[in-house]
C-alpha positions in Angstrom: -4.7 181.8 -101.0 -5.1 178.3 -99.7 -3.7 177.1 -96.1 -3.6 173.7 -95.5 -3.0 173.5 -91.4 -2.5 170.5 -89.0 -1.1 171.5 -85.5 0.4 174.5 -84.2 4.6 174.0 -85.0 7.0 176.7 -83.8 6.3 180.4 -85.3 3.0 179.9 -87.0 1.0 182.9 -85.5 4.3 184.9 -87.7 4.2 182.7 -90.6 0.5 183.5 -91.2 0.4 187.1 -90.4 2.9 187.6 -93.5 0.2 185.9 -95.9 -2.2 188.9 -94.3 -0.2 191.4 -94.8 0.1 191.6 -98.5 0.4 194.3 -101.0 -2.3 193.2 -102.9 -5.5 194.8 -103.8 -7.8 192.4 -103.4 -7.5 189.0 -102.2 -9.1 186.2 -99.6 -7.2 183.8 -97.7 -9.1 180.1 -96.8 -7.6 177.9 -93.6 -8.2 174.7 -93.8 -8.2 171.6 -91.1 -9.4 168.5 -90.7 -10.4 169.1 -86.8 -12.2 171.5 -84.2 -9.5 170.5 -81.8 -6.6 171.2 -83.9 -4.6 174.1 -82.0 -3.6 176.0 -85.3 -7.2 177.5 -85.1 -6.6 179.2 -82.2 -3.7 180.9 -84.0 -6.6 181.3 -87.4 -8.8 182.7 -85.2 -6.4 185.2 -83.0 -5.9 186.7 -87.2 -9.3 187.0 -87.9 -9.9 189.3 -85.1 -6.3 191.3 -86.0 -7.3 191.8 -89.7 -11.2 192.2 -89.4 -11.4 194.0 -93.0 -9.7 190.7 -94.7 -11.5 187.8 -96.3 -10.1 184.9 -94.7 -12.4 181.9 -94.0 -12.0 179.1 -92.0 -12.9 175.6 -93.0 -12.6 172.7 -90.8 -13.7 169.5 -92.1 -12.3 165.9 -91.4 -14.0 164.3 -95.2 -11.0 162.7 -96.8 -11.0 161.9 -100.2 -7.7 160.4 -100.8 -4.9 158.9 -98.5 -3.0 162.3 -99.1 -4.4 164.5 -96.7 -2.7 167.8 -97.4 -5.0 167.2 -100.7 -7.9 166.0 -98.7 -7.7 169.1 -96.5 -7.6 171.2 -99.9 -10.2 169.8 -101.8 -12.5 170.7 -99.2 -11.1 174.7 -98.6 -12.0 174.7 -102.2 -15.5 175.0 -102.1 -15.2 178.7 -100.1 -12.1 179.8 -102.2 -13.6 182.5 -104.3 -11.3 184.2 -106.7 -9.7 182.7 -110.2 -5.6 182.6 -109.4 -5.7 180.4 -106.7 -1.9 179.8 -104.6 -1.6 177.0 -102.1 1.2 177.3 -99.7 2.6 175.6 -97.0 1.9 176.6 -93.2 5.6 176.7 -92.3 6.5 179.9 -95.4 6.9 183.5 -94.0 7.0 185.9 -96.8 7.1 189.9 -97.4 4.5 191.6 -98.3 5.4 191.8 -102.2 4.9 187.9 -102.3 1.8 187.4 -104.0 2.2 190.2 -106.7 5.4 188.4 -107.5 4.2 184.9 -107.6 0.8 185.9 -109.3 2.8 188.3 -112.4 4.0 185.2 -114.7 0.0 184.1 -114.7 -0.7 187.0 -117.2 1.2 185.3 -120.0 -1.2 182.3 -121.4 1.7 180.0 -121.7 2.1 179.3 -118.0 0.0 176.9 -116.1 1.8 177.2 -112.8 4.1 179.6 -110.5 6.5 177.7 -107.9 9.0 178.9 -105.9 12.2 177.6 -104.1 12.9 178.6 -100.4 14.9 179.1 -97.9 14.7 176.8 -94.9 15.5 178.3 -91.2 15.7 176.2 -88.2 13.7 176.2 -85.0 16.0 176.0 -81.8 16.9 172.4 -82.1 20.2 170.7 -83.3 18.0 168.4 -85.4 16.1 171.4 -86.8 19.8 172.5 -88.0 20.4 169.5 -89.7 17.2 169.8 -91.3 18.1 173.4 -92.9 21.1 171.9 -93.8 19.8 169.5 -96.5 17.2 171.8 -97.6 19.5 174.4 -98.1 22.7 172.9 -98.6 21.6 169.7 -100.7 18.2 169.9 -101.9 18.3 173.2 -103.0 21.5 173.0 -105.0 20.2 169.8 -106.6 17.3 171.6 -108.1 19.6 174.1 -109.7 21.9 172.1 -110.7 19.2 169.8 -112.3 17.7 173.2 -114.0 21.6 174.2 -115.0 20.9 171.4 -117.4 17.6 171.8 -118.7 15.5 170.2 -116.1 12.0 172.5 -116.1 9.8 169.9 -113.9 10.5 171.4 -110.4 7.1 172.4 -108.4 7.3 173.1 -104.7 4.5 172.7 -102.1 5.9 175.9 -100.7 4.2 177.8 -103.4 1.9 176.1 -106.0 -0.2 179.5 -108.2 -2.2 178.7 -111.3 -5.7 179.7 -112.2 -9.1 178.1 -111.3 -9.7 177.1 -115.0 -6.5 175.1 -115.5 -6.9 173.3 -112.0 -10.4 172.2 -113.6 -8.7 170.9 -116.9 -6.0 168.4 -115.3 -9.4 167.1 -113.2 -9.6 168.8 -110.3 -7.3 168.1 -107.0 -8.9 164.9 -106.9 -6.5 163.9 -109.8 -3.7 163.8 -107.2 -5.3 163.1 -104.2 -3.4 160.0 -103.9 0.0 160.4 -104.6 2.9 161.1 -102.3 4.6 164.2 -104.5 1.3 165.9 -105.1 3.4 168.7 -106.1 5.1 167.3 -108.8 2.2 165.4 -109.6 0.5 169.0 -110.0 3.1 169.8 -112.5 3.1 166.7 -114.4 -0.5 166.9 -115.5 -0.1 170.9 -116.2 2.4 170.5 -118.4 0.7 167.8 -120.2 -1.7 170.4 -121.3 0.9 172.4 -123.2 1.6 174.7 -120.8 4.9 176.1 -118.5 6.8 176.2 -114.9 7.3 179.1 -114.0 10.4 178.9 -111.2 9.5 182.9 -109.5 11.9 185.1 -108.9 10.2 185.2 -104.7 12.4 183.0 -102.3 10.4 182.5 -99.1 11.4 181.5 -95.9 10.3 178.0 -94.1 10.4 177.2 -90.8 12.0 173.8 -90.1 11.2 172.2 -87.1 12.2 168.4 -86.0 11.9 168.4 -82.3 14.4 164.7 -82.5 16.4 162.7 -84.7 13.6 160.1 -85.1 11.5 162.6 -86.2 14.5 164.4 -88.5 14.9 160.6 -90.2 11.0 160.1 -90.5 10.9 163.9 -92.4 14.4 162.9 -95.2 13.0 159.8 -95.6 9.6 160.8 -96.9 11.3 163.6 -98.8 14.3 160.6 -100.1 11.6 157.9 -101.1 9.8 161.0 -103.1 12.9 161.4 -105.1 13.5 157.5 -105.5 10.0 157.6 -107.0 10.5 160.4 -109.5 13.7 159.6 -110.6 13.7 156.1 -109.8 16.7 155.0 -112.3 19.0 157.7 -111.5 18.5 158.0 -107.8 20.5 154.7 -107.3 23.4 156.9 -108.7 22.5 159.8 -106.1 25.2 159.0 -103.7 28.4 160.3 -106.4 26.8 164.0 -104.7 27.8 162.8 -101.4 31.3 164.3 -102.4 32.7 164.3 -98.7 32.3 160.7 -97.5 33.4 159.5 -101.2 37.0 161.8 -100.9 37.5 160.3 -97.3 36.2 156.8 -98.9 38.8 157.5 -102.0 41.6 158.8 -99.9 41.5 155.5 -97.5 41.9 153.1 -100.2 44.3 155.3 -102.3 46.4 155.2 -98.6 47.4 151.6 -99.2 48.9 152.6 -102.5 51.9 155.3 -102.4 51.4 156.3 -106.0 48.0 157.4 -105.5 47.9 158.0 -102.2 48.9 162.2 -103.0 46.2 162.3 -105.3 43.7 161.4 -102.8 45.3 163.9 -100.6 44.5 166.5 -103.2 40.9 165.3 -103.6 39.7 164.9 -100.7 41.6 168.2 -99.3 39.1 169.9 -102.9 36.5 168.2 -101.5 36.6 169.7 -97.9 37.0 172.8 -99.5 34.1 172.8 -101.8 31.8 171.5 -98.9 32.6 174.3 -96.7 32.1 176.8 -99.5 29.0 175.6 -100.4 27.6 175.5 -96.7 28.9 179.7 -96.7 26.8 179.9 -99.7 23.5 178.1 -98.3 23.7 181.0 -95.3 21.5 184.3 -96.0 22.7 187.8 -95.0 22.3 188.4 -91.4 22.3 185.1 -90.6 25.0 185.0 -87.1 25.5 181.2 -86.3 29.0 181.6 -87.7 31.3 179.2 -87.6 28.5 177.4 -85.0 27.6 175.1 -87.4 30.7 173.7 -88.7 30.8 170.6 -86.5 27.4 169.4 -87.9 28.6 168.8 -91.7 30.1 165.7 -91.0 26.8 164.4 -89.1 25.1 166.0 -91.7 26.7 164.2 -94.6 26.8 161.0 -93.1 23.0 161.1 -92.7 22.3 162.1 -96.0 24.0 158.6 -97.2 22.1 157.0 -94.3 18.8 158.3 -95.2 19.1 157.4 -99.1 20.2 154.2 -98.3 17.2 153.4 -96.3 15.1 154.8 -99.2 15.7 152.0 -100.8 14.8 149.8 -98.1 11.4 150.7 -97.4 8.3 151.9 -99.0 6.6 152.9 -96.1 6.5 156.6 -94.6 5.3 158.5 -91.9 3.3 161.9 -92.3 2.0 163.9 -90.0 1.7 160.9 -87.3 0.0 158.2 -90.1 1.7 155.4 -92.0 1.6 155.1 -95.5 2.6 152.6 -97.9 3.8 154.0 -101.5 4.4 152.1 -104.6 6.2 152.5 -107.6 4.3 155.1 -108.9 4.3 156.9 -106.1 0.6 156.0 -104.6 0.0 156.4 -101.4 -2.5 153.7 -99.4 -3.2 153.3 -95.5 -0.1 151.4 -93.9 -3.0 150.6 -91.0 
């Protein structure tokens, strides 16, 4: 298992320990940073001496070999990682211990070339961080299955990327996305241009969202917007008919000034309230207490949405992880200085 790091966000020491504590006979776990100062080795090295009888390894090295540096920081685990079925997963996932039996099953069929997963996103202690779950859970997610409803087999997740060592070496290497801004997609592009399949697992993990403000809650959609504009960049202009709230209360305004259709908009934008709220029940997980809590966000939550796609549009440079980037077309990332 590979574990890109860069600073210490809330709950990592727990996200971790779940990748240590796995039901799995025989497996190694390789950290990776770019810098001896970076305070998520504390938290590496505080699990090393917990689980002495585990291979995990530690590789810090600042060499970058692409503008993307999650990919930088990857390449260069890859020289300790040791085994065949190789997963890379995000710092922020918490899983169960049945997580990489699951994830690493569909690999004994020839067919597929790689395992991904969707996931679940829970919010640090910040109304931002709330807002952030929200689209992941209540917008992202359902677009993905909505696009698969239709036949759409191209999703591949960061949270969980698992494929073997010999496939990895026939798309090129991580090199061969080193420089792109969805280097997950990007992952799944060239593996199924060697003949081979997605796998979407059956495993749902858990990510921890944190955006400590709403600058940084912008910065994060916008990255994650601008990826989607680049992969779908004809149909992503017509992205906003899934804002369905804003367009009833858009709908119903206009239809006001008109008696004979001022009912109907009544009755679709009183449907569209309705669906909204049902699908925010359906985003939340058993156990989950914040109620009716959250019911005040939606509006701010849908009206950002449209904000953030409309600035998509607007710009081409992001900010990750503190660095500016400017992406083109094809989604190529280069130093925005």
């Amino acid at each position: 298992m590979l574990k890109p790091l860069c600073g210490a966000e809330p709950g990592l020491y727990d996200n971790l320990r779940s990748f240590c504590l796995q039901d799995y006979a025989n497996f190694q776990i390789v950290f990776g940073m770019r810098d001896s100062s970076d305070p998520a080795l504390a938290v590496v090295e505080r699990l090393i001496a917990e689980f002495p009888h585990l291979a995990i390894d530690v590789v810090v090295n600042a060499q970058q070999h692409g503008c993307n540096r999650k990919v930088s920081n990857l390449i260069n685990m890859m020289e300790c990682a040791q085994h065949d079925v190789l997963v890379i997963a995000d710092s922020d996932a918490f899983v169960g211990p049945d997580y990489l039996a699951t994830v690493t099953a569909p690999l004994q069929n020839e067919s597929t070339g790689l395992v991904t997963c969707l996931y679940h996103s829970v919010p640090a202690q910040t109304h931002w961080s709330r807002l952030g779950a929200m689209y992941v859970n209540e917008w992202y997610i359902p677009s993905v299955l909505l696009g698969r409803l239709f036949g759409h087999r191209e999703f591949a997740s960061g949270q969980t990327l698992c494929l073997r060592r010999e496939t990895l070496a026939a798309i090129g290497g991580l090199r061969s996305i080193a420089n792109h801004l969805a280097d997950d997609y990007q992952l799944g592009a060239l593996v199924r241009a060697l003949g081979k399949r997605i796998v979407l697992s059956s495993y749902v993990p858990t990510a921890e969202q944190y955006d400590p403000s709403l600058d940084a809650l912008i910065r994060h959609e916008t990255r994650w917007m601008r990826t989607i504009r680049i992969l779908r960049p004809g149909s992503f202009r017509f992205l906003f008919v899934t804002f369905s709230v804003p367009l009833a209360v858009v709908g119903f305004a206009l239809s006001a000034a008109q008696p004979a259709s001022s009912g109907v908009g009544l009755v679709l934008l009183f449907l569209s309230i309705n669906a909204r709220l049902l699908l925010h029940r359906l985003a939340k997980r058993a156990g989950d207490q914040s109620g009716r809590a959250d019911l005040w966000l939606l509006p701010v939550r849908d009206l950002l949405v449209c904000w953030v796609w409309f600035r998509a549009f607007r710009t081409s440079r992001i900010i990750w992880r503190g660095a500016e980037f400017e992406v083109d077309v094809h989604g190529v990332m280069r130093s925005g200085g």
